[in-house]
N, C-alpha and C positions, 0 to 999 in steps of 0.2 A: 411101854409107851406106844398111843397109837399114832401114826403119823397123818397125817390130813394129807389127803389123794390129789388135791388141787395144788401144791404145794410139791407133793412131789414129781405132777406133771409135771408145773413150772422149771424143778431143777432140772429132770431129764433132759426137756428141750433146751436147759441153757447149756450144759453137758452137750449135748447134741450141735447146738449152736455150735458152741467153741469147737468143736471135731470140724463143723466144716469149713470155719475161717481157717481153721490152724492146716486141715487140707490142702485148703486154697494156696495157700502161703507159701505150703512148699510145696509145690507146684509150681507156683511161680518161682521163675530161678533167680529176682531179682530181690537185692541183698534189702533189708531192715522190713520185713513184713512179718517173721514169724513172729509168736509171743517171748521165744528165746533171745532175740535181736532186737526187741524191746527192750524187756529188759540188760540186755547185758549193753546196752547205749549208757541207761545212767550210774551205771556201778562202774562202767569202765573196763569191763574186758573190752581184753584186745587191744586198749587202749594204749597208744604209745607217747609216754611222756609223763612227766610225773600226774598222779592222781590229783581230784581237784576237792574242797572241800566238801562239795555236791555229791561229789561222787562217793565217800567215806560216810556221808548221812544217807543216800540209799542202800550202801552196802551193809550200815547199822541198820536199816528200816526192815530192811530184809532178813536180815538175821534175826532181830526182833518176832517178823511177821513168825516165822516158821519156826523159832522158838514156844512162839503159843499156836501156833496151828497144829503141829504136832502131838503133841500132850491134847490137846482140846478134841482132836479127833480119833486118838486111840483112849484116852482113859475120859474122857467126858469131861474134861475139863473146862471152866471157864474163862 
């Protein structure tokens, strides 16, 4: 397969992008900026108290995602 150059610029620099907010982030030492404290707000780590219904459908959404992320990017799956 050949890949289209413009395209693969495109990811590099978004790759790249995200290295330098996710830098930024921790860097700063103040708390809900990285992309880990993103998400771990709607799943509910950390979270004290019972889990809320919201939170068990990103927790499924997630597990979902990476369920097909995985297989899709080691065996070419779709």
């Amino acid at each position: 397969m050949k890949l289209n150059k413009k395209y693969t610029w495109a990811w590099i620099l978004w790759i790249v992008g995200f290295g330098v907010i996710e830098y930024m982030a921790i860097k700063d030492k103040r708390k809900g900026d990285t992309l880990s404290e993103h998400v771990w707000k709607p799943i509910g780590t950390n979270h004290k108290g019972k889990k809320t219904a919201a939170m068990w459908v990103a927790r499924g959404a997630l597990i979902a995602f990476f369920t097909w992320i995985i297989p899709h990017f080691f065996k070419g799956i779709w």
